[in-house]
CHARMM-style PDB file with segment names, atoms N, HN, CA, C and O in Angstrom:
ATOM      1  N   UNK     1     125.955 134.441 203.689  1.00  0.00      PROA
ATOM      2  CA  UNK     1     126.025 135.645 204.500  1.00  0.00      PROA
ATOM      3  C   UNK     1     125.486 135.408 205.902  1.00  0.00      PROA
ATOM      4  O   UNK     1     126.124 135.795 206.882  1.00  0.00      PROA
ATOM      5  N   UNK     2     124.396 134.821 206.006  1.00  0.00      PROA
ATOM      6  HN  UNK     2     123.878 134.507 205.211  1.00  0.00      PROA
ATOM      7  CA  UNK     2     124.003 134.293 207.252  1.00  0.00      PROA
ATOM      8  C   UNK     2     124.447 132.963 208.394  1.00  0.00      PROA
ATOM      9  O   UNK     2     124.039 132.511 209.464  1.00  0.00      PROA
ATOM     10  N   UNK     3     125.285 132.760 207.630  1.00  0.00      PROA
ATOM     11  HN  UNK     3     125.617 133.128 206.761  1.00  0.00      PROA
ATOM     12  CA  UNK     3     126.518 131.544 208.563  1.00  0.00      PROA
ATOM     13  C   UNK     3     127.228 132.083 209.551  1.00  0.00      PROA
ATOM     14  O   UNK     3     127.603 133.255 209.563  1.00  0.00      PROA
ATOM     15  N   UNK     4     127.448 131.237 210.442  1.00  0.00      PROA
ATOM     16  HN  UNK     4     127.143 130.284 210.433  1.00  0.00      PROA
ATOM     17  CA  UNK     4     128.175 131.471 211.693  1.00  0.00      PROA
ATOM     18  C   UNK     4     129.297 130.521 211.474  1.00  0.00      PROA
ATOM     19  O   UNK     4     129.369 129.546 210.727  1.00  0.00      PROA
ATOM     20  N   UNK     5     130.383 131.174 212.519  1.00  0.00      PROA
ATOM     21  HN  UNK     5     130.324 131.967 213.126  1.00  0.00      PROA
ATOM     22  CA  UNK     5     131.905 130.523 212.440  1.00  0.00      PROA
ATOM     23  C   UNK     5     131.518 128.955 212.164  1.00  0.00      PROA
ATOM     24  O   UNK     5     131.792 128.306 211.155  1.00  0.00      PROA
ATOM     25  N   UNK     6     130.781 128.501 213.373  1.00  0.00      PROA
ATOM     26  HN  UNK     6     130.558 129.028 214.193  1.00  0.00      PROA
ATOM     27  CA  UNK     6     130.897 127.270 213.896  1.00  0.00      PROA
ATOM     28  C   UNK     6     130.339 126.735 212.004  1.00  0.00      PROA
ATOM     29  O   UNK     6     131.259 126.589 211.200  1.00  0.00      PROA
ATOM     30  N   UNK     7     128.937 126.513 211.531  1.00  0.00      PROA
ATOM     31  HN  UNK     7     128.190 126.632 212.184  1.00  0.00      PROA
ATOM     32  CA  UNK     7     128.906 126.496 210.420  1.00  0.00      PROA
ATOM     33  C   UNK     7     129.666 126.333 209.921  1.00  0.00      PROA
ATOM     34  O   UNK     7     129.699 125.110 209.790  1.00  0.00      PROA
ATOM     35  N   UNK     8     130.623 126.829 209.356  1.00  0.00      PROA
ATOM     36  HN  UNK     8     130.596 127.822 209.463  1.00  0.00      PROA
ATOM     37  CA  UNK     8     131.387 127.484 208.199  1.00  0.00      PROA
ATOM     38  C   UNK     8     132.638 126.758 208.519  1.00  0.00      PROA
ATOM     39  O   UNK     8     133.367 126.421 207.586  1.00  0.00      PROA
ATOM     40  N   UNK     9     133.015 126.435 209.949  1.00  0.00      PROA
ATOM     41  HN  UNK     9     132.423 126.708 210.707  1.00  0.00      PROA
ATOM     42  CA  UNK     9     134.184 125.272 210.295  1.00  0.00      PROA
ATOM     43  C   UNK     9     134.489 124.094 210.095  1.00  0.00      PROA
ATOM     44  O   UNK     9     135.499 123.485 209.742  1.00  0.00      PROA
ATOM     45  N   UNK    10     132.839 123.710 210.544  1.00  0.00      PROA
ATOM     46  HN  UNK    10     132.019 124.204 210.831  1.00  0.00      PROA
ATOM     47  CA  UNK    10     132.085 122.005 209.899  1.00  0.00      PROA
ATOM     48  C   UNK    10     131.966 121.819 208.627  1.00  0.00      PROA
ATOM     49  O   UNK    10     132.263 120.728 208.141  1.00  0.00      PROA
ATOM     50  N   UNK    11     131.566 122.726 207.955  1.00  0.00      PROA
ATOM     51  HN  UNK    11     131.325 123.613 208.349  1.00  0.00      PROA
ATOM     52  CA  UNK    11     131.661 122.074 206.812  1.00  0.00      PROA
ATOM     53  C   UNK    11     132.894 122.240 205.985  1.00  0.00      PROA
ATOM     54  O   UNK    11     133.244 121.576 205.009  1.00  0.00      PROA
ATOM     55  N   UNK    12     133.349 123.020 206.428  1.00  0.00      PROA
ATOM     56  HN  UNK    12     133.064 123.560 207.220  1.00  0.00      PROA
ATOM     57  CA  UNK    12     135.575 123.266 205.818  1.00  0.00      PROA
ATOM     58  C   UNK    12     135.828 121.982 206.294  1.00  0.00      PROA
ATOM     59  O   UNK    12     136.152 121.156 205.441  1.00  0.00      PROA
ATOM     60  N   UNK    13     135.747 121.555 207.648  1.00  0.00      PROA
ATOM     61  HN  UNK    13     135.484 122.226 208.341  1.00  0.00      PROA
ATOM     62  CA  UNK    13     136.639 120.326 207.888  1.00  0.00      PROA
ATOM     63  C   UNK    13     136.224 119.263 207.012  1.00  0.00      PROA
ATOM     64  O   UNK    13     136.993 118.428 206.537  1.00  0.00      PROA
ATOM     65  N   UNK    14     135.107 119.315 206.833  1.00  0.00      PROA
ATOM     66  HN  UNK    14     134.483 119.993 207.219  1.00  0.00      PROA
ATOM     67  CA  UNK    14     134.554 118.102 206.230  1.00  0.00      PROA
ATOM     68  C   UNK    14     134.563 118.004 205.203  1.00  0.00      PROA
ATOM     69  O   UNK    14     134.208 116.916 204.750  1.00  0.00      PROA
ATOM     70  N   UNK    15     135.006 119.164 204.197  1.00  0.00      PROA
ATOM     71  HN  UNK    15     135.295 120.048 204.565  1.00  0.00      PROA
ATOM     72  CA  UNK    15     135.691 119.127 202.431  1.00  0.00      PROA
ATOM     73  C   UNK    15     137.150 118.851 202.892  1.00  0.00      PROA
ATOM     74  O   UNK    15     137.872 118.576 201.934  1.00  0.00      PROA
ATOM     75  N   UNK    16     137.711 118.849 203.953  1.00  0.00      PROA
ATOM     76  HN  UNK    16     137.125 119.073 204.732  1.00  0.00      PROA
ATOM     77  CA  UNK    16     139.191 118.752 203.813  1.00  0.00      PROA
ATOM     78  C   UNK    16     139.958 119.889 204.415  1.00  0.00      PROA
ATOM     79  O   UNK    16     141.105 119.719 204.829  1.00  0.00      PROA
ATOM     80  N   UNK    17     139.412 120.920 204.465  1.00  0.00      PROA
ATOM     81  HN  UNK    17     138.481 121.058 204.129  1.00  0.00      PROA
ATOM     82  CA  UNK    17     140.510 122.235 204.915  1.00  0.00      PROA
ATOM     83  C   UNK    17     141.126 122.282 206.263  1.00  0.00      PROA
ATOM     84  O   UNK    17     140.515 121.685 207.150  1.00  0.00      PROA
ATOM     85  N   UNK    18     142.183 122.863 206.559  1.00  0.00      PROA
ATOM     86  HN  UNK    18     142.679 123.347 205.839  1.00  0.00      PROA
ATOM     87  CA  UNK    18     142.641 122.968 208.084  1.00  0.00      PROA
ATOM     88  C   UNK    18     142.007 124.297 208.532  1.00  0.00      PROA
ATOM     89  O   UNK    18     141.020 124.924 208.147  1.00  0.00      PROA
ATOM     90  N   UNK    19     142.731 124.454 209.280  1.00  0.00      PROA
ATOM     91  HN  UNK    19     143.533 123.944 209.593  1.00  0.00      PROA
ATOM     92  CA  UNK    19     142.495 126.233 210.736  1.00  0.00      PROA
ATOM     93  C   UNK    19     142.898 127.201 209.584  1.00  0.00      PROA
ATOM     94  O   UNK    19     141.924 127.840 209.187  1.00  0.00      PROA
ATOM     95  N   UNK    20     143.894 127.446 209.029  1.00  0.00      PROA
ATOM     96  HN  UNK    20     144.685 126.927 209.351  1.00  0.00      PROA
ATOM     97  CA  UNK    20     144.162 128.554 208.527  1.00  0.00      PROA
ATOM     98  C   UNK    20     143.296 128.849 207.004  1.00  0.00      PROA
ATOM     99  O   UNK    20     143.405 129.970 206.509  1.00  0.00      PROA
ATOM    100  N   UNK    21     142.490 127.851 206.342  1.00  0.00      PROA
ATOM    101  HN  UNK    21     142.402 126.940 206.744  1.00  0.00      PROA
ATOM    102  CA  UNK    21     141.590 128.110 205.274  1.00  0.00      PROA
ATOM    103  C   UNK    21     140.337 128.456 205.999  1.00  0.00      PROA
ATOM    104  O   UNK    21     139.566 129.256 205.469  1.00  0.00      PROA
ATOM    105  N   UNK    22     140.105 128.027 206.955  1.00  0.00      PROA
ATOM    106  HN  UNK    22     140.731 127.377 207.386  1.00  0.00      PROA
ATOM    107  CA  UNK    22     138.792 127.488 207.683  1.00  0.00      PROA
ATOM    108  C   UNK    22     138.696 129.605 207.922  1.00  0.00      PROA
ATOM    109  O   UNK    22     137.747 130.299 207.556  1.00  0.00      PROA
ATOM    110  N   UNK    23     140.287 130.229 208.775  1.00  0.00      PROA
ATOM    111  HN  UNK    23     141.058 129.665 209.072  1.00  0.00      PROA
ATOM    112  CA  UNK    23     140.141 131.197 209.296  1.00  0.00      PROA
ATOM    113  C   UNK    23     139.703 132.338 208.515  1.00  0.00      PROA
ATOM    114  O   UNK    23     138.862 133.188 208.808  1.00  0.00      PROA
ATOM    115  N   UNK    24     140.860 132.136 206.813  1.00  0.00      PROA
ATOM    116  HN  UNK    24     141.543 131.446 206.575  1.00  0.00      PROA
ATOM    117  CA  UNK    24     140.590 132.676 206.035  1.00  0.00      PROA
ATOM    118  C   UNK    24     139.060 133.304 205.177  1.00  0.00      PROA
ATOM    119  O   UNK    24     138.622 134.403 204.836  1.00  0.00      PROA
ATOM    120  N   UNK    25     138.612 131.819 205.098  1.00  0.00      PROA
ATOM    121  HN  UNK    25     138.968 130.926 205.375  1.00  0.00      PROA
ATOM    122  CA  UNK    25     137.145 131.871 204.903  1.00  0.00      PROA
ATOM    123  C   UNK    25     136.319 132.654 205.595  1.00  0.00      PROA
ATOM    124  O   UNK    25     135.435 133.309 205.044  1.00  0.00      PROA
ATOM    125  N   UNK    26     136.547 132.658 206.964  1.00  0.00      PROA
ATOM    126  HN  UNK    26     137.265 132.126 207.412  1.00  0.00      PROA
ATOM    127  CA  UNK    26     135.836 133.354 208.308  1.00  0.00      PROA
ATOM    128  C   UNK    26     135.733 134.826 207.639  1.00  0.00      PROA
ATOM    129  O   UNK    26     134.670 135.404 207.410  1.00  0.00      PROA
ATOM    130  N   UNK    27     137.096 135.355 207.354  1.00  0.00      PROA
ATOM    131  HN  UNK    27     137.960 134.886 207.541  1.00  0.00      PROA
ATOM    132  CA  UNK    27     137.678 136.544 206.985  1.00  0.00      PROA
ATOM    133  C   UNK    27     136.965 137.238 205.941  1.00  0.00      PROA
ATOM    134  O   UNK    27     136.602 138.378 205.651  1.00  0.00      PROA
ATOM    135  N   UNK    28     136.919 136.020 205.488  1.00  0.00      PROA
ATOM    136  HN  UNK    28     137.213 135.094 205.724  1.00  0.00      PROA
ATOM    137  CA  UNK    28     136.147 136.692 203.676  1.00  0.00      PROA
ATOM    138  C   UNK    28     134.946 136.770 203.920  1.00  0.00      PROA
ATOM    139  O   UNK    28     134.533 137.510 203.027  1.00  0.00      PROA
ATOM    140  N   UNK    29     134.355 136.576 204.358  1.00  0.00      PROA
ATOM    141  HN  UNK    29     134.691 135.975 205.084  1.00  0.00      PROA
ATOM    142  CA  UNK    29     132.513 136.226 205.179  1.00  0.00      PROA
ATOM    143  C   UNK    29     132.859 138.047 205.521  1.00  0.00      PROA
ATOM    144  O   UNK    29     132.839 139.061 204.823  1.00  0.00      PROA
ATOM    145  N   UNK    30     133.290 137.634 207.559  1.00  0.00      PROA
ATOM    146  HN  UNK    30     133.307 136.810 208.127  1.00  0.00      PROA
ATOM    147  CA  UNK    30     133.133 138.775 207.326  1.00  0.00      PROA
ATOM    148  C   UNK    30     133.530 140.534 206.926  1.00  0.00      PROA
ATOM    149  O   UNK    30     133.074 141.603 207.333  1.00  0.00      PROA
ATOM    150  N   UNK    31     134.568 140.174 205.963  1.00  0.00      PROA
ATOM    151  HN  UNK    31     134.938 139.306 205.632  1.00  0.00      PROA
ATOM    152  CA  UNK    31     134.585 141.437 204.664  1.00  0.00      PROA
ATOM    153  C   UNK    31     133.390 141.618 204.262  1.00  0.00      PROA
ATOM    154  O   UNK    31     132.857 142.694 204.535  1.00  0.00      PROA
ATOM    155  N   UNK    32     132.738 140.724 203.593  1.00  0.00      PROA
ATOM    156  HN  UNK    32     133.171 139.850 203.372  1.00  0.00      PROA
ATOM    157  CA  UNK    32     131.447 140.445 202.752  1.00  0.00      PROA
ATOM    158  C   UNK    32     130.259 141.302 203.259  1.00  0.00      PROA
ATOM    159  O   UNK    32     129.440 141.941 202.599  1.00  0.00      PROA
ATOM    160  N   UNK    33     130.396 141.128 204.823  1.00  0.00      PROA
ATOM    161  HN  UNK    33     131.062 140.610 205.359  1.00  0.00      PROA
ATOM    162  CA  UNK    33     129.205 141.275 205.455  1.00  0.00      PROA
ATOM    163  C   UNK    33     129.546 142.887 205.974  1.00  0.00      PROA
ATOM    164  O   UNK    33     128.574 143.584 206.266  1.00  0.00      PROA
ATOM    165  N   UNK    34     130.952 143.485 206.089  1.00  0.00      PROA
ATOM    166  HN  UNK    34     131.741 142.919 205.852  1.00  0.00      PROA
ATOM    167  CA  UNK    34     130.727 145.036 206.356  1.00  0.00      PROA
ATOM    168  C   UNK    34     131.264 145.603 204.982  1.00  0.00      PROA
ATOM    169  O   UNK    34     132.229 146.343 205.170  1.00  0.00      PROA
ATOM    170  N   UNK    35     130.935 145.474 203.740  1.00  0.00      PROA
ATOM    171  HN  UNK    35     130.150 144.872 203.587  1.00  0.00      PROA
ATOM    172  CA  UNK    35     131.580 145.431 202.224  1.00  0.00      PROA
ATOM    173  C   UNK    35     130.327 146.283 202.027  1.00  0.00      PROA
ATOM    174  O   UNK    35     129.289 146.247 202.688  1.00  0.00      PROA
ATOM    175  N   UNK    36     130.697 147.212 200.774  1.00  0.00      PROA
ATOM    176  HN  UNK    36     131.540 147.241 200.237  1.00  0.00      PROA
ATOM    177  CA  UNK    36     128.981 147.883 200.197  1.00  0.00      PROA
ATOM    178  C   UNK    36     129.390 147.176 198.518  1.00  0.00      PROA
ATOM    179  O   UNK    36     128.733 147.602 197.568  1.00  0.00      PROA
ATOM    180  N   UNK    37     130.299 146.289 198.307  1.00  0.00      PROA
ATOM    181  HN  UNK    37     130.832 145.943 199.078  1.00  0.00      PROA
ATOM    182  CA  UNK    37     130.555 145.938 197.021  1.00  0.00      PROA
ATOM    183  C   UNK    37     129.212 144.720 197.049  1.00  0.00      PROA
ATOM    184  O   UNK    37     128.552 144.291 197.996  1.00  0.00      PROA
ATOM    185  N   UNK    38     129.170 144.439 195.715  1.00  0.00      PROA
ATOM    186  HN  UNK    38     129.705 144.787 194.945  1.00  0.00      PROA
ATOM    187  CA  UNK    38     127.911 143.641 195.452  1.00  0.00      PROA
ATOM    188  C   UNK    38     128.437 142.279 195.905  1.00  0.00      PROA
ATOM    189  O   UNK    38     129.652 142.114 196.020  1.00  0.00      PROA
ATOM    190  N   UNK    39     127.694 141.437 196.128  1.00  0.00      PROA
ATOM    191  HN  UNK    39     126.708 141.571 196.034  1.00  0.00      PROA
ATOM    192  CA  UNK    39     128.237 139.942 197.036  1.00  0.00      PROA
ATOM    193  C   UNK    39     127.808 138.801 195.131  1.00  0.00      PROA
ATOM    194  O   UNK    39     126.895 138.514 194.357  1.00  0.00      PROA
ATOM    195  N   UNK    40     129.385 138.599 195.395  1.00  0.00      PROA
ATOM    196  HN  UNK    40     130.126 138.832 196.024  1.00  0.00      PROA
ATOM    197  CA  UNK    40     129.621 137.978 194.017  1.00  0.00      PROA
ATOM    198  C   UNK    40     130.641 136.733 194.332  1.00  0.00      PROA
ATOM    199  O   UNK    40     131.508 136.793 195.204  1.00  0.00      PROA
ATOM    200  N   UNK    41     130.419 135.649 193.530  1.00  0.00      PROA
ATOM    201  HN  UNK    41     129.715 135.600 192.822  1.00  0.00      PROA
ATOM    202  CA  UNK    41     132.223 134.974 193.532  1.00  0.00      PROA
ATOM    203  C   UNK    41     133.563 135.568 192.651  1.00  0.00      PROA
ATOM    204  O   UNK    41     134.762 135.334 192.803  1.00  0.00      PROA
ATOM    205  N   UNK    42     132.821 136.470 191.626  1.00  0.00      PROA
ATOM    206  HN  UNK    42     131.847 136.659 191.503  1.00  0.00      PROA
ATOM    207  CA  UNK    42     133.714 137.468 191.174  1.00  0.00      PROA
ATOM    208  C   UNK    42     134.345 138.196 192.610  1.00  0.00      PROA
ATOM    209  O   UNK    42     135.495 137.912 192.947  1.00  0.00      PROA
ATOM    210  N   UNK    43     133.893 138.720 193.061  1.00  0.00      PROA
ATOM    211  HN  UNK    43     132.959 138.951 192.787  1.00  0.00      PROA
ATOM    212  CA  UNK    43     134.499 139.669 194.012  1.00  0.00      PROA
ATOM    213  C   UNK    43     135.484 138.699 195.040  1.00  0.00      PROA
ATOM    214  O   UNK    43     136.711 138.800 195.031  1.00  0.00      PROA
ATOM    215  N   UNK    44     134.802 137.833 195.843  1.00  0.00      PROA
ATOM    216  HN  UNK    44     133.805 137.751 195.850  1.00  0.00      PROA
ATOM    217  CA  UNK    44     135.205 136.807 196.136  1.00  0.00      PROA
ATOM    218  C   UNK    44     136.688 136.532 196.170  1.00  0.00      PROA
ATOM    219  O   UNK    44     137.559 136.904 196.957  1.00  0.00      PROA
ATOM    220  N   UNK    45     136.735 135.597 194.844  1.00  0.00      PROA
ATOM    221  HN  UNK    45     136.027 135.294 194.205  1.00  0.00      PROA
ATOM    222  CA  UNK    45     137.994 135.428 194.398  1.00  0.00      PROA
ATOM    223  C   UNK    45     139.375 136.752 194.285  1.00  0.00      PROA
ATOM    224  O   UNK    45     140.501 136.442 193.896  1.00  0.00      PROA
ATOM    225  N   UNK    46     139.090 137.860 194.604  1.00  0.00      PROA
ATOM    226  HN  UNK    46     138.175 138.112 194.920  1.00  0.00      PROA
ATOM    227  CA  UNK    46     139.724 139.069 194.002  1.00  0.00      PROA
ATOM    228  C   UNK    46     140.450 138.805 195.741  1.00  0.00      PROA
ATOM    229  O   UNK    46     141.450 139.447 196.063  1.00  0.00      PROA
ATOM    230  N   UNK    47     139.962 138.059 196.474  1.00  0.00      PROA
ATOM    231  HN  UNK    47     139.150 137.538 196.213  1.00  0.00      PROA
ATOM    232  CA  UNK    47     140.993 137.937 197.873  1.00  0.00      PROA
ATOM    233  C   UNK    47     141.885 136.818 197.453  1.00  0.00      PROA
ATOM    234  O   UNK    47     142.673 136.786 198.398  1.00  0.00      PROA
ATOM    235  N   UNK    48     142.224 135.954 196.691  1.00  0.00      PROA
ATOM    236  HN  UNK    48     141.584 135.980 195.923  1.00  0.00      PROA
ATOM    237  CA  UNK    48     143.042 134.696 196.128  1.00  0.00      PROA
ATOM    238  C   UNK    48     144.196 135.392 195.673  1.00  0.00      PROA
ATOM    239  O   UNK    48     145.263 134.822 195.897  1.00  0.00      PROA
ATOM    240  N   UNK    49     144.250 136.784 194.929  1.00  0.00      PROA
ATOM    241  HN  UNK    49     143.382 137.247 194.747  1.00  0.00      PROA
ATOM    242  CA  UNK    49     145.397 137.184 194.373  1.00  0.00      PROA
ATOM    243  C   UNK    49     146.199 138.036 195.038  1.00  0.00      PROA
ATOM    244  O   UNK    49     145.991 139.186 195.427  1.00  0.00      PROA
ATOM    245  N   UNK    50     147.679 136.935 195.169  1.00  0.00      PROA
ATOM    246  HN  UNK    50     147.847 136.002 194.852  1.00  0.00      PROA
ATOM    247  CA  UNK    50     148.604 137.690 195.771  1.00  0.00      PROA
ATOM    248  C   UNK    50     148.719 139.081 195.778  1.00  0.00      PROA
ATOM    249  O   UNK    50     148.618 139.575 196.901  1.00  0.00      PROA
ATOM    250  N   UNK    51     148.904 139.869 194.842  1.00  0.00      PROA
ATOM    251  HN  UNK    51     148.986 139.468 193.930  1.00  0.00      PROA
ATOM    252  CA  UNK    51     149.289 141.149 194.625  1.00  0.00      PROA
ATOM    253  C   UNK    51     148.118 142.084 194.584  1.00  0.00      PROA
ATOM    254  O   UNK    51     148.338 143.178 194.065  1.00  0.00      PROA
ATOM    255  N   UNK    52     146.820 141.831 195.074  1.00  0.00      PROA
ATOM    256  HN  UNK    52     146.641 140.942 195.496  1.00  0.00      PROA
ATOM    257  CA  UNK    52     146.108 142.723 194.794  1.00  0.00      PROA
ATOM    258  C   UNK    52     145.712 142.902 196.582  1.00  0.00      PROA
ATOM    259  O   UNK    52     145.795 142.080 197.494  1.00  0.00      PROA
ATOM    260  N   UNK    53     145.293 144.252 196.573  1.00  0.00      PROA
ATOM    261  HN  UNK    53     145.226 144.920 195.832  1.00  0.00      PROA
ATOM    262  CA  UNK    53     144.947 144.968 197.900  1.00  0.00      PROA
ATOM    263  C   UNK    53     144.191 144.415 198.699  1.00  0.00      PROA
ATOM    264  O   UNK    53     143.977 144.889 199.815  1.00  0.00      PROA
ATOM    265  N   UNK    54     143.686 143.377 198.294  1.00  0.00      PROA
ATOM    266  HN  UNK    54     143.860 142.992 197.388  1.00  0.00      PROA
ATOM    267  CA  UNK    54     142.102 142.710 199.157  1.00  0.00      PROA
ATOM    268  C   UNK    54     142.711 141.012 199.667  1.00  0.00      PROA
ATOM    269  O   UNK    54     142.155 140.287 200.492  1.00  0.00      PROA
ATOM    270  N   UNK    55     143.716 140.766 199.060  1.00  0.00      PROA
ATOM    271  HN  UNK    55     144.168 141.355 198.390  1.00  0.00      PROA
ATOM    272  CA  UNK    55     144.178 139.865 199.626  1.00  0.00      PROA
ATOM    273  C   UNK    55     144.244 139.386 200.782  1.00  0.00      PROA
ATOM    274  O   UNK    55     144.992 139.888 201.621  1.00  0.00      PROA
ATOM    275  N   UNK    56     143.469 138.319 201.045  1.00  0.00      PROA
ATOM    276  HN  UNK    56     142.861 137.911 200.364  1.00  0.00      PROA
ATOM    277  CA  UNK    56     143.187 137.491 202.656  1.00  0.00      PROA
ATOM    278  C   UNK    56     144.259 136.573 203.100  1.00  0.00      PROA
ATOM    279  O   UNK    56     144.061 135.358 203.136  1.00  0.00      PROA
ATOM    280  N   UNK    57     145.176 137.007 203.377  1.00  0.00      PROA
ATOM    281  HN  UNK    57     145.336 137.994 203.348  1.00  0.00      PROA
ATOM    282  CA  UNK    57     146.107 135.775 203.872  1.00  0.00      PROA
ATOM    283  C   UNK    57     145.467 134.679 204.045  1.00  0.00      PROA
ATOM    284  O   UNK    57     144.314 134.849 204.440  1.00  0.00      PROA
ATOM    285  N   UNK    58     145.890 133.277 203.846  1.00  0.00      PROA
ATOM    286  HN  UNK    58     146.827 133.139 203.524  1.00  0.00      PROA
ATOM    287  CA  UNK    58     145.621 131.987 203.336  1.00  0.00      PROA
ATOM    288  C   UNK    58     144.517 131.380 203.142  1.00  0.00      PROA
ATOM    289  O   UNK    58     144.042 130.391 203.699  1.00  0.00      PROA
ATOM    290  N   UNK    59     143.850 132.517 201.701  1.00  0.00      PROA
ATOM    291  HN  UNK    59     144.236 133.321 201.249  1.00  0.00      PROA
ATOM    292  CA  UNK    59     142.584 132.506 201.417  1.00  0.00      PROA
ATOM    293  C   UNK    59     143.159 132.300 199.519  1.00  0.00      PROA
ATOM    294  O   UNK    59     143.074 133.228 198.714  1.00  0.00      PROA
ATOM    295  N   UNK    60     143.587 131.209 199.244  1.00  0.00      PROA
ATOM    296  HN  UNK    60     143.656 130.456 199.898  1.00  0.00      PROA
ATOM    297  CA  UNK    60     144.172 130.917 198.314  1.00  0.00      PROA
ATOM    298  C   UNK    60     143.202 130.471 196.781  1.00  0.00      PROA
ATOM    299  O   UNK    60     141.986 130.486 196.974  1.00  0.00      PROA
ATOM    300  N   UNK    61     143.514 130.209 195.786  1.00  0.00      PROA
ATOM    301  HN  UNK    61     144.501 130.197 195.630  1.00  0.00      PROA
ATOM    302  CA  UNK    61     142.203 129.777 194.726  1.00  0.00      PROA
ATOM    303  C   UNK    61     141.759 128.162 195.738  1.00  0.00      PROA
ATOM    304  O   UNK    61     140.553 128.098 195.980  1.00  0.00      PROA
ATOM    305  N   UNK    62     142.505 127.108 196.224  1.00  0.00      PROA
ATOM    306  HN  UNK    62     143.485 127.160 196.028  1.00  0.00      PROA
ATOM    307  CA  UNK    62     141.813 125.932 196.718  1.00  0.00      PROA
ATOM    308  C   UNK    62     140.603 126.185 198.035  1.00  0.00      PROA
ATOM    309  O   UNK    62     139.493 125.675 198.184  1.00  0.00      PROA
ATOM    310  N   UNK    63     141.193 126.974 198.696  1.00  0.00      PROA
ATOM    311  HN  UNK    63     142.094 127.389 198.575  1.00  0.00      PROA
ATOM    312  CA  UNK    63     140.553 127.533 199.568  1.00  0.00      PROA
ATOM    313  C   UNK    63     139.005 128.110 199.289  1.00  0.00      PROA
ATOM    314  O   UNK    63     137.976 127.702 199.828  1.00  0.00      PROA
ATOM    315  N   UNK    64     139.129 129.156 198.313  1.00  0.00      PROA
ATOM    316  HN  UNK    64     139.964 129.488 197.875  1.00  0.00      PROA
ATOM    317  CA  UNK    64     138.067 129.599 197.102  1.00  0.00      PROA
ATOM    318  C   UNK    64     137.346 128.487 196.686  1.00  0.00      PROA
ATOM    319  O   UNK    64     136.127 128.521 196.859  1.00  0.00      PROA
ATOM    320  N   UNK    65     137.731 127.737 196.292  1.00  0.00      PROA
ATOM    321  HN  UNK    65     138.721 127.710 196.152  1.00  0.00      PROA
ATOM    322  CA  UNK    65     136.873 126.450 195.676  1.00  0.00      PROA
ATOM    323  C   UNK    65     136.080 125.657 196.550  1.00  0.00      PROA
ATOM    324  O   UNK    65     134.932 125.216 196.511  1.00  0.00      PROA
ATOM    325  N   UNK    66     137.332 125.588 197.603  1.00  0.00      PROA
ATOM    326  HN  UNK    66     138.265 125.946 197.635  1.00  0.00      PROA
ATOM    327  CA  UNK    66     136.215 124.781 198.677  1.00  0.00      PROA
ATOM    328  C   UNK    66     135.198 125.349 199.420  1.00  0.00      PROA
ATOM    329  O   UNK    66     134.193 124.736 199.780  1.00  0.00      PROA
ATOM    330  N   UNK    67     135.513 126.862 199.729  1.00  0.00      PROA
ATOM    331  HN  UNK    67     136.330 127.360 199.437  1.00  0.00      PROA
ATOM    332  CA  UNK    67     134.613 127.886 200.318  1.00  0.00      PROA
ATOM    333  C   UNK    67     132.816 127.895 199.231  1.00  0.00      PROA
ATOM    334  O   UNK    67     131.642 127.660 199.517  1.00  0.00      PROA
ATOM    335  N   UNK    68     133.414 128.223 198.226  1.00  0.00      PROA
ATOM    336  HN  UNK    68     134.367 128.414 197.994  1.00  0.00      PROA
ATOM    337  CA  UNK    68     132.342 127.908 197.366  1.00  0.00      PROA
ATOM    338  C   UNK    68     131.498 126.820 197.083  1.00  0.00      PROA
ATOM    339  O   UNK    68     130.343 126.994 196.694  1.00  0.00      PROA
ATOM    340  N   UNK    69     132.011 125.673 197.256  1.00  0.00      PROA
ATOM    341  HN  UNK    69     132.949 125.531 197.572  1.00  0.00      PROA
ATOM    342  CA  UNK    69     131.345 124.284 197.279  1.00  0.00      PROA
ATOM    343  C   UNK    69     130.168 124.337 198.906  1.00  0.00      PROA
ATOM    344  O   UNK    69     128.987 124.146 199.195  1.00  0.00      PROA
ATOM    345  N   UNK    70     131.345 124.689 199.506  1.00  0.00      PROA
ATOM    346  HN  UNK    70     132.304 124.845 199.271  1.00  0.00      PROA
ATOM    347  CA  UNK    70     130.130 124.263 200.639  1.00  0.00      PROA
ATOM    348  C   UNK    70     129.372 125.575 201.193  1.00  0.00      PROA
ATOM    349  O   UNK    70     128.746 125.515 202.251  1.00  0.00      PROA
ATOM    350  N   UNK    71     129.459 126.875 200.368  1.00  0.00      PROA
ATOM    351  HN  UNK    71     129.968 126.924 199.508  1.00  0.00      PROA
ATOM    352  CA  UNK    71     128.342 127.273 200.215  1.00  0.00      PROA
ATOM    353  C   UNK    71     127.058 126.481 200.027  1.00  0.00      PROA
ATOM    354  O   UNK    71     126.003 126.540 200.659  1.00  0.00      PROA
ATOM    355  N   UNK    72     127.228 126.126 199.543  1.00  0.00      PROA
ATOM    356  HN  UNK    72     128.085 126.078 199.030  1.00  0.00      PROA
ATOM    357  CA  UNK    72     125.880 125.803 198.969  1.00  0.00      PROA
ATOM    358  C   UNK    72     124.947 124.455 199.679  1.00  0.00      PROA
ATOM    359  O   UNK    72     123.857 123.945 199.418  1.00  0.00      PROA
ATOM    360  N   UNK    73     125.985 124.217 200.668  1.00  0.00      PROA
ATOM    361  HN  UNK    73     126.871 124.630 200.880  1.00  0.00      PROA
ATOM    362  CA  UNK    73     125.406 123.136 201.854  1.00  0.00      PROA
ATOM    363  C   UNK    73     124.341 123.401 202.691  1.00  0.00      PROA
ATOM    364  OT1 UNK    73     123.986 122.565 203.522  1.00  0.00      PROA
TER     365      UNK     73
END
């Protein structure tokens, strides 16, 4: 929650992701951060599925995975 773009770019590039996961990610951050839903990877992931309302354009399950990994950097 407390990451900045730049953050959050460096370490996408550096698992592998391009601009448009990197942006996605950005996206989901900040949802997260003006959201009153509880901050979960359940919730999270609920932007990966095509058909559902919260869907982040090219915020895909790989995207998800890698977002989550380098959380924790």
């Amino acid at each position: 929650m407390d990451t900045t773009y730049d953050q959050l770019s460096t370490l996408m590039q550096q698992a592998g992701s391009n601009i448009t996961q990197i942006n996605a990610s950005w996206k989901a951050v900040e949802y997260w951060r003006k959201s009153d839903q509880e901050l979960t990877w359940d919730n999270l992931k609920k932007f990966t599925v095509n058909k559902s309302k919260e869907k982040i354009k090219g915020f895909a399950i790989g995207t998800y995975q890698t977002f989550k990994k380098v959380a924790y950097l």
